[in-house]
Chimera marker file (.cmm) of the C-alpha trace (Angstrom):
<marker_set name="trace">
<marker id="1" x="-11.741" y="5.493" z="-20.050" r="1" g="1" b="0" radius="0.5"/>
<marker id="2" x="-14.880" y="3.213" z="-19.588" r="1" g="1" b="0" radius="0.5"/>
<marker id="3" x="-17.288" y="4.300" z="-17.788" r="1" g="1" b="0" radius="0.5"/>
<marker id="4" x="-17.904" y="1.904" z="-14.647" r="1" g="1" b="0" radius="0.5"/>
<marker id="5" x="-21.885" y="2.400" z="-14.308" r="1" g="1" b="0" radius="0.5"/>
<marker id="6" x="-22.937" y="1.665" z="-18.238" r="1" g="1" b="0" radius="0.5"/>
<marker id="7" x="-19.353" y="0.557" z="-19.959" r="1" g="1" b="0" radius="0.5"/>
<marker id="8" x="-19.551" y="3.559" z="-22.157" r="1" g="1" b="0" radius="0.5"/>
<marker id="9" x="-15.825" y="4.090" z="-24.017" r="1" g="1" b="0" radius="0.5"/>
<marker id="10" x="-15.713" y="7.689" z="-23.882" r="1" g="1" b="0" radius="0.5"/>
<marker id="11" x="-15.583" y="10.060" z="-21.349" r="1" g="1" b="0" radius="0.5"/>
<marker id="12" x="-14.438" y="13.591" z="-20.631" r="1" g="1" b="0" radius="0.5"/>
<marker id="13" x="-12.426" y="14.778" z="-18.573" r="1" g="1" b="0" radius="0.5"/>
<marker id="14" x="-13.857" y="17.617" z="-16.136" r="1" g="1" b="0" radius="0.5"/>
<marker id="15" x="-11.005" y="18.512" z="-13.685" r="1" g="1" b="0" radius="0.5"/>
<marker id="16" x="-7.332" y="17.510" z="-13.328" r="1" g="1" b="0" radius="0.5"/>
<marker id="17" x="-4.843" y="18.019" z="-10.260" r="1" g="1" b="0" radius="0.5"/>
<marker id="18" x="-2.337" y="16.149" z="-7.991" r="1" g="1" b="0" radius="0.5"/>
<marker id="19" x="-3.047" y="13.620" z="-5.694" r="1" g="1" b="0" radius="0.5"/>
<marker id="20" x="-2.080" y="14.552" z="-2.019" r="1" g="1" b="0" radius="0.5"/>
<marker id="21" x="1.442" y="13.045" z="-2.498" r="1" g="1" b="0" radius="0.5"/>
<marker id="22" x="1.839" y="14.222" z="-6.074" r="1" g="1" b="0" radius="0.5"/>
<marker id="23" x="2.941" y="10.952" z="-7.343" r="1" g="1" b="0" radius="0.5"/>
<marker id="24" x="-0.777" y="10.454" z="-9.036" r="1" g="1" b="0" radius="0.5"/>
<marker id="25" x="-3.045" y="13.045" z="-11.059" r="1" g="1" b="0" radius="0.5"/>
<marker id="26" x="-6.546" y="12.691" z="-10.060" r="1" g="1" b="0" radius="0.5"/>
<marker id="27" x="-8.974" y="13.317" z="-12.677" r="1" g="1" b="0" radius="0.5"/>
<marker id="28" x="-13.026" y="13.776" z="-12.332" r="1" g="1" b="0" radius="0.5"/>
<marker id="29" x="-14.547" y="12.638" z="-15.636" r="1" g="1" b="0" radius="0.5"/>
<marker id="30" x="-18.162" y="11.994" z="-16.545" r="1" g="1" b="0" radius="0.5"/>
<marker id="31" x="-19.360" y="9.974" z="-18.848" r="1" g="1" b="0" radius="0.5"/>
<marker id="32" x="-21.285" y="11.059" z="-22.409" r="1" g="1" b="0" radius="0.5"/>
<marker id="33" x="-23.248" y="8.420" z="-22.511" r="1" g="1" b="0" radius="0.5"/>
<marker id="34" x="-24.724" y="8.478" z="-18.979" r="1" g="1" b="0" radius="0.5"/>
<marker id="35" x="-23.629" y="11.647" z="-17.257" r="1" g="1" b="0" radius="0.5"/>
<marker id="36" x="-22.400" y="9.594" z="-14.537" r="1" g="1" b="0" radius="0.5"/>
<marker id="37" x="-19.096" y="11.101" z="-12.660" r="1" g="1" b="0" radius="0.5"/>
<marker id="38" x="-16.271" y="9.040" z="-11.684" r="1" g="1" b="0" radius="0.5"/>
<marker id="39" x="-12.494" y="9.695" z="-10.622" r="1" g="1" b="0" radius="0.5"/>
<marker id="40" x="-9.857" y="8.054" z="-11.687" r="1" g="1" b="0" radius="0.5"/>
<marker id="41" x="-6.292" y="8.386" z="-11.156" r="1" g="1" b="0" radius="0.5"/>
<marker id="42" x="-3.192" y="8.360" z="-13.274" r="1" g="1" b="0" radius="0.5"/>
<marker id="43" x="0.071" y="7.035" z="-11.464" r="1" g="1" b="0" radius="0.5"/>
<marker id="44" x="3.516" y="6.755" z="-13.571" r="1" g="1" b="0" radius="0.5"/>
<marker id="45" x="5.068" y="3.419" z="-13.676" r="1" g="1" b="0" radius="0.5"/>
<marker id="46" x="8.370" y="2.691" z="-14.203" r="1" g="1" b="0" radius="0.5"/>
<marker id="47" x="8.583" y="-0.779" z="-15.390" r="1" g="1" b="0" radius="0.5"/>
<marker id="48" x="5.552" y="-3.756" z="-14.961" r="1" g="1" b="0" radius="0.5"/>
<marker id="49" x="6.910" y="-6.179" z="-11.499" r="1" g="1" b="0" radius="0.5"/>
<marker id="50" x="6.943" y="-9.772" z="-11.581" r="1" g="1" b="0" radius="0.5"/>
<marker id="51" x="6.623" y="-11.078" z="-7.903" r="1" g="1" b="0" radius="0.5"/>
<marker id="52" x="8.199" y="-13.879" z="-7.202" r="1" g="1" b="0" radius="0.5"/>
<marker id="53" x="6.895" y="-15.990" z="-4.482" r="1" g="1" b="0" radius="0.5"/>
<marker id="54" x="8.746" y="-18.362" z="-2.194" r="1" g="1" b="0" radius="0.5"/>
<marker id="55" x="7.693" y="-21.057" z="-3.588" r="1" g="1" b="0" radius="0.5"/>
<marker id="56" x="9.274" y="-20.353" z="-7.522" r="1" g="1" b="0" radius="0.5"/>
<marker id="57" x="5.420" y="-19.206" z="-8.562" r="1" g="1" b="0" radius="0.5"/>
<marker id="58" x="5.385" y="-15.586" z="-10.721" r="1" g="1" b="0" radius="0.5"/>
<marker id="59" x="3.086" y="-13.347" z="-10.635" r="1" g="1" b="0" radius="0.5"/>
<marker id="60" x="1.846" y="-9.527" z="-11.869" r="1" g="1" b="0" radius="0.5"/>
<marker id="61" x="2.644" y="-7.165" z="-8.693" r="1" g="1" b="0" radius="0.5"/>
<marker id="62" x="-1.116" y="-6.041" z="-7.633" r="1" g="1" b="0" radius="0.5"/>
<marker id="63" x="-0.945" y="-2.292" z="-6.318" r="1" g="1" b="0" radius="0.5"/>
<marker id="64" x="-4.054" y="-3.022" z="-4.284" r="1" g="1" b="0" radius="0.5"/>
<marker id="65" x="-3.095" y="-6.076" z="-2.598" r="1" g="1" b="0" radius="0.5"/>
<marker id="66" x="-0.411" y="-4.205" z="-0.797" r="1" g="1" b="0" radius="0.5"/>
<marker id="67" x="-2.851" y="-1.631" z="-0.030" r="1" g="1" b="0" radius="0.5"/>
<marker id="68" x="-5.097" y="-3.771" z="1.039" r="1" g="1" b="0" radius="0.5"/>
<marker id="69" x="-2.531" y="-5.954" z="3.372" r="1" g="1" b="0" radius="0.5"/>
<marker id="70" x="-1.066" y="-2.787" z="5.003" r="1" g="1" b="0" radius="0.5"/>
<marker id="71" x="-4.897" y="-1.148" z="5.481" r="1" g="1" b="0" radius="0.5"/>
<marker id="72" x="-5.453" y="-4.604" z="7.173" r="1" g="1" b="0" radius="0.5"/>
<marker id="73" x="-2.693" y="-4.179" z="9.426" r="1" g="1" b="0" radius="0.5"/>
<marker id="74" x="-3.475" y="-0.248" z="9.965" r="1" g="1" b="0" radius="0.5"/>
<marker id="75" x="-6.849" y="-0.771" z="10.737" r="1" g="1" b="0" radius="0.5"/>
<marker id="76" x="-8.254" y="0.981" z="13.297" r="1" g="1" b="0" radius="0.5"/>
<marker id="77" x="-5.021" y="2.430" z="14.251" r="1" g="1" b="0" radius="0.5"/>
<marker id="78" x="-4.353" y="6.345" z="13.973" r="1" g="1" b="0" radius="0.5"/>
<marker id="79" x="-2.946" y="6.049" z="10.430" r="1" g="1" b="0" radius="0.5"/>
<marker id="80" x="-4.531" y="8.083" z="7.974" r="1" g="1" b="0" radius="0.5"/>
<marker id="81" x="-5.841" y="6.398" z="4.665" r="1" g="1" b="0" radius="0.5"/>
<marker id="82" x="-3.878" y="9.175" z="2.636" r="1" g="1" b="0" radius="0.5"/>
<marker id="83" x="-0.428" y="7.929" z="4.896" r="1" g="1" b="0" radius="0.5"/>
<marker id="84" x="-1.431" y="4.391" z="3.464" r="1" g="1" b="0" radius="0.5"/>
<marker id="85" x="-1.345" y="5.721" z="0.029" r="1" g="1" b="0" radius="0.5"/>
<marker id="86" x="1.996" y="7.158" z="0.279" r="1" g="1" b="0" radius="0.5"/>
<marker id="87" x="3.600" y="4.096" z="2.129" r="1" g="1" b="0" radius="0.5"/>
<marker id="88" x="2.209" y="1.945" z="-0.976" r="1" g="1" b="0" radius="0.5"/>
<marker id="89" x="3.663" y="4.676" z="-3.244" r="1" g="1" b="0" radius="0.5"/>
<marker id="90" x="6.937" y="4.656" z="-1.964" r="1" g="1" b="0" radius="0.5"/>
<marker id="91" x="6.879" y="1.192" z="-1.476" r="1" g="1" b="0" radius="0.5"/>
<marker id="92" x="6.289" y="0.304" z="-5.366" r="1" g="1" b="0" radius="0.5"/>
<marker id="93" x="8.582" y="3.259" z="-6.294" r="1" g="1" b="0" radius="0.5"/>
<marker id="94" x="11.831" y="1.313" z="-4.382" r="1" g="1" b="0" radius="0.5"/>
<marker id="95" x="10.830" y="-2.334" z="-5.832" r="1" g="1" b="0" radius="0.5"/>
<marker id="96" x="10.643" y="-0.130" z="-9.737" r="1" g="1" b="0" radius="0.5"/>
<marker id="97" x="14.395" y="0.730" z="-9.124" r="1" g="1" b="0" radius="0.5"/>
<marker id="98" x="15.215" y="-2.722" z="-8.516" r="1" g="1" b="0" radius="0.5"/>
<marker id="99" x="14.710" y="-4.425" z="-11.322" r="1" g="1" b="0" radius="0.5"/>
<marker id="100" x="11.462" y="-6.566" z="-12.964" r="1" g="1" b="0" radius="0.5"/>
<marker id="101" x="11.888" y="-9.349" z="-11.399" r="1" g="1" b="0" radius="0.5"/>
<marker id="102" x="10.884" y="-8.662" z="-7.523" r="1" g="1" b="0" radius="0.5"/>
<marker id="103" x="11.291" y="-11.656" z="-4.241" r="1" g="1" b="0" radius="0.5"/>
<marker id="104" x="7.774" y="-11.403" z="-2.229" r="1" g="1" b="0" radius="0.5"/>
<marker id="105" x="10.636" y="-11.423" z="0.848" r="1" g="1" b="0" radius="0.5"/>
<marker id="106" x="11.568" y="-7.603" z="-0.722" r="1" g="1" b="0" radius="0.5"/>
<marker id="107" x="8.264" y="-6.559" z="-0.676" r="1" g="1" b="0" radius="0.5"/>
<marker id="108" x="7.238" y="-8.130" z="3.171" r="1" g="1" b="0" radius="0.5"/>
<marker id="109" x="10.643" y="-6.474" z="4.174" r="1" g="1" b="0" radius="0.5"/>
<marker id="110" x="10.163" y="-3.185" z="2.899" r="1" g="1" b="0" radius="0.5"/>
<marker id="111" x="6.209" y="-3.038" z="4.085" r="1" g="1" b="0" radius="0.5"/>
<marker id="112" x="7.685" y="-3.857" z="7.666" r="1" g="1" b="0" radius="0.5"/>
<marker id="113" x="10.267" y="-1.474" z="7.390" r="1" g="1" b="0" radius="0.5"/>
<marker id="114" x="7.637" y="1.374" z="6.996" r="1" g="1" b="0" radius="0.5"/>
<marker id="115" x="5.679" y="0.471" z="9.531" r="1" g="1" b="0" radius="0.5"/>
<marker id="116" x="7.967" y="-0.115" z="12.370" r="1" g="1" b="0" radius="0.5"/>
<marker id="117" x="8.588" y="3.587" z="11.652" r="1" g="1" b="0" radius="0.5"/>
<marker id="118" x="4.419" y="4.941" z="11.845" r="1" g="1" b="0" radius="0.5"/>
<marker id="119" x="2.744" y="2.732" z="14.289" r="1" g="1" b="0" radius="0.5"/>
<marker id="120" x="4.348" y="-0.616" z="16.192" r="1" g="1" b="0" radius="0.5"/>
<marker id="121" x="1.099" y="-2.299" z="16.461" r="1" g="1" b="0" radius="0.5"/>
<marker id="122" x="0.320" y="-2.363" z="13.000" r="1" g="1" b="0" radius="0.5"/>
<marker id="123" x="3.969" y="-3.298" z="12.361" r="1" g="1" b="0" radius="0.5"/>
<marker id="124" x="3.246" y="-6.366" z="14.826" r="1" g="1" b="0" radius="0.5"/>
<marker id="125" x="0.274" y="-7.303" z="12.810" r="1" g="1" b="0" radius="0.5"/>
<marker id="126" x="1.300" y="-7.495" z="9.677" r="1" g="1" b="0" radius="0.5"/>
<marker id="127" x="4.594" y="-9.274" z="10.961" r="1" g="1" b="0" radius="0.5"/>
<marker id="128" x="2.672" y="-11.772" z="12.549" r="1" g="1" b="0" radius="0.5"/>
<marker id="129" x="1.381" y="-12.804" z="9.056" r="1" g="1" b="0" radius="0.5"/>
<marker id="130" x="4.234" y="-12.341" z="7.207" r="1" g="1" b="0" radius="0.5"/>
<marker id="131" x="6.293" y="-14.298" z="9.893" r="1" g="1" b="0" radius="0.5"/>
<marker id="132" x="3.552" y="-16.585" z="10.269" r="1" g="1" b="0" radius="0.5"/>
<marker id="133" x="3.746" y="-16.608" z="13.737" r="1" g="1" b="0" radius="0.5"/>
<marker id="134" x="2.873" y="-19.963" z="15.216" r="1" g="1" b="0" radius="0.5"/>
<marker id="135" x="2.808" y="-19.082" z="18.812" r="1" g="1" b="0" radius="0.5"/>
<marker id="136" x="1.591" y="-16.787" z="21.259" r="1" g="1" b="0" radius="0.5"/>
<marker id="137" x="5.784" y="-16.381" z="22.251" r="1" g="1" b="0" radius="0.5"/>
<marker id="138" x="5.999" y="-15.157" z="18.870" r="1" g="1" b="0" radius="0.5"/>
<marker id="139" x="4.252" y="-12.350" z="19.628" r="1" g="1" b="0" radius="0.5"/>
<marker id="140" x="5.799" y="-11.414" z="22.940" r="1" g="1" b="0" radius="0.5"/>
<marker id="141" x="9.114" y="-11.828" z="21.426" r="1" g="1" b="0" radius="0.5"/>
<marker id="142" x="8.556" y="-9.256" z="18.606" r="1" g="1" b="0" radius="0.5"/>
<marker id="143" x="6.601" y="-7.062" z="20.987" r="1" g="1" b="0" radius="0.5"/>
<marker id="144" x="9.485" y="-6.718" z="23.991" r="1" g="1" b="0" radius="0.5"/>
<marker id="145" x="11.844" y="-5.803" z="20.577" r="1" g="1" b="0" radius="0.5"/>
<marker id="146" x="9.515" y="-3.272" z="19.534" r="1" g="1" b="0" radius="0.5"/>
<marker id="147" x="9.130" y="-2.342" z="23.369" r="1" g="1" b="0" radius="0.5"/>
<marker id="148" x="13.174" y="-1.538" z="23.207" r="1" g="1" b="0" radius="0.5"/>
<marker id="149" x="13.678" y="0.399" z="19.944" r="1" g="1" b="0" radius="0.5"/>
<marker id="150" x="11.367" y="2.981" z="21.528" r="1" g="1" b="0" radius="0.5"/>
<marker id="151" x="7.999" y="4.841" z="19.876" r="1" g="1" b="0" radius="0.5"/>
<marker id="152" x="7.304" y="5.775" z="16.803" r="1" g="1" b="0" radius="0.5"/>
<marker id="153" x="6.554" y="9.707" z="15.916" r="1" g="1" b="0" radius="0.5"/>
<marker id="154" x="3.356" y="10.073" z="17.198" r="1" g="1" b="0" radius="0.5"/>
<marker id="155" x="2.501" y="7.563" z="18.985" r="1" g="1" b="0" radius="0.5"/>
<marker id="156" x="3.756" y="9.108" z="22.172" r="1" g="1" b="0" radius="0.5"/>
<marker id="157" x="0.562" y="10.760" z="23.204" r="1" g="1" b="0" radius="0.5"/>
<marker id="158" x="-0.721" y="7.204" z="23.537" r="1" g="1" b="0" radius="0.5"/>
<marker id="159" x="1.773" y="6.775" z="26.580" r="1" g="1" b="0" radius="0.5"/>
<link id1="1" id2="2" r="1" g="1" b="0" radius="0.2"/>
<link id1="2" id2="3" r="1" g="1" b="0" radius="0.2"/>
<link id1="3" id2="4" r="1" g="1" b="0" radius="0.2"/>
<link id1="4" id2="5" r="1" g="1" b="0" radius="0.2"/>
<link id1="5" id2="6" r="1" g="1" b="0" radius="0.2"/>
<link id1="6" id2="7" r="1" g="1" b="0" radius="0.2"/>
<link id1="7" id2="8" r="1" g="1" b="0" radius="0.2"/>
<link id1="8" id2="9" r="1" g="1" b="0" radius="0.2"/>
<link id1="9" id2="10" r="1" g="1" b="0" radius="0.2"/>
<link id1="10" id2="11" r="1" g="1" b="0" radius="0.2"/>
<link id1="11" id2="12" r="1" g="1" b="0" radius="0.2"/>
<link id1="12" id2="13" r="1" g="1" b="0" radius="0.2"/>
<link id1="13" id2="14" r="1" g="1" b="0" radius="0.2"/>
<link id1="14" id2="15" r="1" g="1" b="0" radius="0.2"/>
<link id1="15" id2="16" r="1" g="1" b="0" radius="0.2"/>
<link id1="16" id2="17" r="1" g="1" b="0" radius="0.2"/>
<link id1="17" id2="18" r="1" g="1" b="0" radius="0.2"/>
<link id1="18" id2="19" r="1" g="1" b="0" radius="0.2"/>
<link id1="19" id2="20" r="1" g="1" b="0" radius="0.2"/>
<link id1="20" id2="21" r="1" g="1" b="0" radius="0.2"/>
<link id1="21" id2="22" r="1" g="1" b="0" radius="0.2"/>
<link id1="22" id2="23" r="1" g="1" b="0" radius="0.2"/>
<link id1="23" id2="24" r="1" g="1" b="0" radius="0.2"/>
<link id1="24" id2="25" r="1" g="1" b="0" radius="0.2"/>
<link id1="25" id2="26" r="1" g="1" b="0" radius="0.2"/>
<link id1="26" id2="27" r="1" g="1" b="0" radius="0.2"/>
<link id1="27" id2="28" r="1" g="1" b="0" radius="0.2"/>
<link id1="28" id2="29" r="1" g="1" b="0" radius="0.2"/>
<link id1="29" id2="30" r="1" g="1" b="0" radius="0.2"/>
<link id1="30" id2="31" r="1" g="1" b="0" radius="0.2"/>
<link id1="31" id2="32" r="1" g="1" b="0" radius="0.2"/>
<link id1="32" id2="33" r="1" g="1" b="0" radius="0.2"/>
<link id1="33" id2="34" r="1" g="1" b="0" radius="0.2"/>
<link id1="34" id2="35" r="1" g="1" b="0" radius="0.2"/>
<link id1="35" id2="36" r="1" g="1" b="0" radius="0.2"/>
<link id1="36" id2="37" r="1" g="1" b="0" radius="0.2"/>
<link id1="37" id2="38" r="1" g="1" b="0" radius="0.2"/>
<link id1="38" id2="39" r="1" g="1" b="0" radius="0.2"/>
<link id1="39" id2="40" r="1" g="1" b="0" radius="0.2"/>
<link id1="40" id2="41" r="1" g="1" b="0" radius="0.2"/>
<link id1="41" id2="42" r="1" g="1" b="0" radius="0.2"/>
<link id1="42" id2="43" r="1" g="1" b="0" radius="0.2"/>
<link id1="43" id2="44" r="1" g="1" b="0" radius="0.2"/>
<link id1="44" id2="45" r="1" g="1" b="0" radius="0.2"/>
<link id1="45" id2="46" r="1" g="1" b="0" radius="0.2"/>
<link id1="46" id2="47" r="1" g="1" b="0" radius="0.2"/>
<link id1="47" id2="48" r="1" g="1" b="0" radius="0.2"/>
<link id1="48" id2="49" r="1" g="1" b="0" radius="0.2"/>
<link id1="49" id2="50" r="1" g="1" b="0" radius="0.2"/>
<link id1="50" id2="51" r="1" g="1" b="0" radius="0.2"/>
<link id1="51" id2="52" r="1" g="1" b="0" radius="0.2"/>
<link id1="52" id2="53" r="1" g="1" b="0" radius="0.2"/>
<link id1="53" id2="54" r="1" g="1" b="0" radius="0.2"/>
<link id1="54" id2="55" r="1" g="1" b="0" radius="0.2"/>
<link id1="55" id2="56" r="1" g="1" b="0" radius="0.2"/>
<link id1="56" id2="57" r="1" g="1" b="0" radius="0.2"/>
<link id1="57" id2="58" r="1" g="1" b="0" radius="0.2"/>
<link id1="58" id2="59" r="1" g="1" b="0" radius="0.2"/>
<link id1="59" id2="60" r="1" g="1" b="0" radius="0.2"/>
<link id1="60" id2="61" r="1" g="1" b="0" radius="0.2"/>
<link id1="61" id2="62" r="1" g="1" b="0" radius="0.2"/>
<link id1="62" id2="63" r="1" g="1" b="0" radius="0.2"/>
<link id1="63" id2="64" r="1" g="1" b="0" radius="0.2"/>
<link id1="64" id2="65" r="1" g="1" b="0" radius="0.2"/>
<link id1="65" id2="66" r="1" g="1" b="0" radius="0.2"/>
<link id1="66" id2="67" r="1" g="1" b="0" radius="0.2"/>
<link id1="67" id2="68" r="1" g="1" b="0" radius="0.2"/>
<link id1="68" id2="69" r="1" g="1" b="0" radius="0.2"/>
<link id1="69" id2="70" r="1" g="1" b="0" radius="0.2"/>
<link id1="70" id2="71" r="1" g="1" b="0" radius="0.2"/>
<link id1="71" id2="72" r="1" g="1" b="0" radius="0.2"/>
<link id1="72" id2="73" r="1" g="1" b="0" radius="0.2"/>
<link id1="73" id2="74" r="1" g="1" b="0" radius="0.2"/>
<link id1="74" id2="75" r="1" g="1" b="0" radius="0.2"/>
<link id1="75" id2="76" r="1" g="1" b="0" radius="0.2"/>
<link id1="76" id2="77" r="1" g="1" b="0" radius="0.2"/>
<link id1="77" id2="78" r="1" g="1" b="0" radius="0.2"/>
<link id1="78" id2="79" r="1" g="1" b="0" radius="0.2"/>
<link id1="79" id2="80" r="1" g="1" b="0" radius="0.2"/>
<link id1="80" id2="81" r="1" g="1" b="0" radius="0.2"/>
<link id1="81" id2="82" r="1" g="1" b="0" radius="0.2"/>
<link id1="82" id2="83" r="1" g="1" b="0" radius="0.2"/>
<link id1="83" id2="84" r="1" g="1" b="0" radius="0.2"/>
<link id1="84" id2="85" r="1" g="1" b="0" radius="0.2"/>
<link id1="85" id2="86" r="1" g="1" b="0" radius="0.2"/>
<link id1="86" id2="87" r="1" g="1" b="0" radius="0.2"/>
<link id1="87" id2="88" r="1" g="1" b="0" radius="0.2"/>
<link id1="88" id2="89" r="1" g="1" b="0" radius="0.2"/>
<link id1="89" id2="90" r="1" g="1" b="0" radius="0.2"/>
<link id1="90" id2="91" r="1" g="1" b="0" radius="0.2"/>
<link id1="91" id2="92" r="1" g="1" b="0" radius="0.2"/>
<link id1="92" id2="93" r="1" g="1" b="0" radius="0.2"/>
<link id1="93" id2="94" r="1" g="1" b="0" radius="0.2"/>
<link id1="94" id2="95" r="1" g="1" b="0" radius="0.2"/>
<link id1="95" id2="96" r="1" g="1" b="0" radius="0.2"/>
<link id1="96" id2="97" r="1" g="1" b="0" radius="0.2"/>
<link id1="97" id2="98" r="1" g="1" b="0" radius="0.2"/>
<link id1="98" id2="99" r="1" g="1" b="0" radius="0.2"/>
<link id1="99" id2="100" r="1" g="1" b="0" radius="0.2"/>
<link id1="100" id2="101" r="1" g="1" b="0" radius="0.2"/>
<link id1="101" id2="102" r="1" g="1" b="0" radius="0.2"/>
<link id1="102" id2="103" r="1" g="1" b="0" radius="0.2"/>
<link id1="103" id2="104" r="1" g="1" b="0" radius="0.2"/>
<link id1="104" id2="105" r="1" g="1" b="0" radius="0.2"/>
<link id1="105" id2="106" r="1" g="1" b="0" radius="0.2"/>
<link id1="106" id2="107" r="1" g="1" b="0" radius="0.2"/>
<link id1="107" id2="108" r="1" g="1" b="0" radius="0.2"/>
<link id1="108" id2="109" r="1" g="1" b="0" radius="0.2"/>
<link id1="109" id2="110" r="1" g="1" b="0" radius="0.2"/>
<link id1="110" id2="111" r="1" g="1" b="0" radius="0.2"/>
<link id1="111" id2="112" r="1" g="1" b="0" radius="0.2"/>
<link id1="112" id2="113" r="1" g="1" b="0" radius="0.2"/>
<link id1="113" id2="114" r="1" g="1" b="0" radius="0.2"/>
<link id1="114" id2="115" r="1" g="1" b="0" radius="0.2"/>
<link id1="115" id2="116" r="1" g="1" b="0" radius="0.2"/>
<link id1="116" id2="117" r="1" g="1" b="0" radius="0.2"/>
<link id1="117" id2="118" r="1" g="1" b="0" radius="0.2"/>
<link id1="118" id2="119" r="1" g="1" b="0" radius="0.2"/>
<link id1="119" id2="120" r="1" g="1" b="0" radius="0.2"/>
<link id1="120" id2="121" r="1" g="1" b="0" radius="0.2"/>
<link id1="121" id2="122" r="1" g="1" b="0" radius="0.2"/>
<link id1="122" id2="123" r="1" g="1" b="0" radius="0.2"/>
<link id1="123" id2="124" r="1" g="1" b="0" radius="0.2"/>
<link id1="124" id2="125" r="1" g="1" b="0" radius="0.2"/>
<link id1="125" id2="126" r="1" g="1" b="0" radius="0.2"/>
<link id1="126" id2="127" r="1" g="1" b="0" radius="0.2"/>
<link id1="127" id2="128" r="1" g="1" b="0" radius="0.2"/>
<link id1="128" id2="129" r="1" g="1" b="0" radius="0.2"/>
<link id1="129" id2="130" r="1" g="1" b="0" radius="0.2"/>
<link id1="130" id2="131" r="1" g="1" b="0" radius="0.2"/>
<link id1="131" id2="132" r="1" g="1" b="0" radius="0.2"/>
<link id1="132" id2="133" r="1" g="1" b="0" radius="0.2"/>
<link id1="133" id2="134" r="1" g="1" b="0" radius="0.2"/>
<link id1="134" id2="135" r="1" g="1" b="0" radius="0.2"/>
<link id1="135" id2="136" r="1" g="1" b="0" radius="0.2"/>
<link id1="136" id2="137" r="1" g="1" b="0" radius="0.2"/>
<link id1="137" id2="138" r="1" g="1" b="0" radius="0.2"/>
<link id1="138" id2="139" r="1" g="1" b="0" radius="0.2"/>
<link id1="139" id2="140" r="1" g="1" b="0" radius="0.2"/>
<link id1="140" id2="141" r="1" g="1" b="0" radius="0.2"/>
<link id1="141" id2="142" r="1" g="1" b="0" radius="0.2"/>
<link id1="142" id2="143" r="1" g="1" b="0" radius="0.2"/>
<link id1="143" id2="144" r="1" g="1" b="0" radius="0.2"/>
<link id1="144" id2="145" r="1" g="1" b="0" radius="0.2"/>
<link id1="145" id2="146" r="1" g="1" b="0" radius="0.2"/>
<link id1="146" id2="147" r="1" g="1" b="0" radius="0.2"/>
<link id1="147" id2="148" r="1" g="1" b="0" radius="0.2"/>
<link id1="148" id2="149" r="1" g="1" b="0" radius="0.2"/>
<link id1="149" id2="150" r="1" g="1" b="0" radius="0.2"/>
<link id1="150" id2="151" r="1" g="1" b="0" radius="0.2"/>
<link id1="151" id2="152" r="1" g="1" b="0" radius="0.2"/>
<link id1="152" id2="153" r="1" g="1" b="0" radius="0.2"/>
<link id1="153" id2="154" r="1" g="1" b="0" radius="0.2"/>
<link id1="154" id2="155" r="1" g="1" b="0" radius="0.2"/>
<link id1="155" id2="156" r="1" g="1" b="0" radius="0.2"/>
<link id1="156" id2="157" r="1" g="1" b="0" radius="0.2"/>
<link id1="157" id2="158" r="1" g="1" b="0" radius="0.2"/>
<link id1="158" id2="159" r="1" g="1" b="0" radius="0.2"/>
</marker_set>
């Protein structure tokens, strides 16, 4: 693993464990060049995703542009940075089973899915992208369904 302060190839690894979901091994290394420490984590993937967009273009599936669009739509909301994780994990875990070849629809669908189920507001955020919502009715349409299905687990105390 190169080291990411001086580029050094080689470093060793100083402790190993599971991430907080288990579906990652985090491992503290330091570097023999520098002495620098640095984590890193190890995550098993099933197959490499090709995304394909709506309009025909393909394209790697990025890990951390889905964590980065559902932290977006999370933040400051009460979700915790290790629930992200394992919404992203799960996430990429379904689209793995599916096959290589992955519709960005699948993806905006499942990311909507698991947020509708932790926190409506960031579920009405990142729908408003994803919909591309053009008008303020937009918005109070989604939010008097939301308003209907009920409140997701905890979220209550905010009543």
């Amino acid at each position: 693993m190169r080291c990411p302060f001086c580029a050094h190839e080689d470093s060793q690894v100083k402790d190993s464990r599971p991430s907080e979901d288990g579906a990652a091994i985090r491992r503290r290394r330091q570097c023999e060049a520098c002495g620098a420490r640095f984590t890193t984590f190890e995550r098993a993937q099933l197959r490499d995703l090709t995304v394909v967009k709506k309009s025909g273009e393909r394209e790697p599936f990025d890990r951390a542009k889905l964590e980065s669009a559902i932290g977006l739509a999370c933040r400051k909301r009460d979700v915790s940075p290790a629930k992200i994780e394992q919404l992203v994990s799960g996430i990429q875990r379904r689209l793995e089973t599916q096959g290589d070849d992955v519709r960005s629809g699948q993806i905006g669908e499942a990311v909507m899915h698991a947020l509708r189920g932790i926190d409506h507001v960031a579920y009405i955020r990142f729908a408003s992208i994803y919909k591309d919502f053009t008008d303020p009715g937009d918005f109070a349409e989604i939010a008097e369904r939301v308003e209907k299905e009920g409140v997701p687990p905890g979220q209550d105390k905010l009543l």
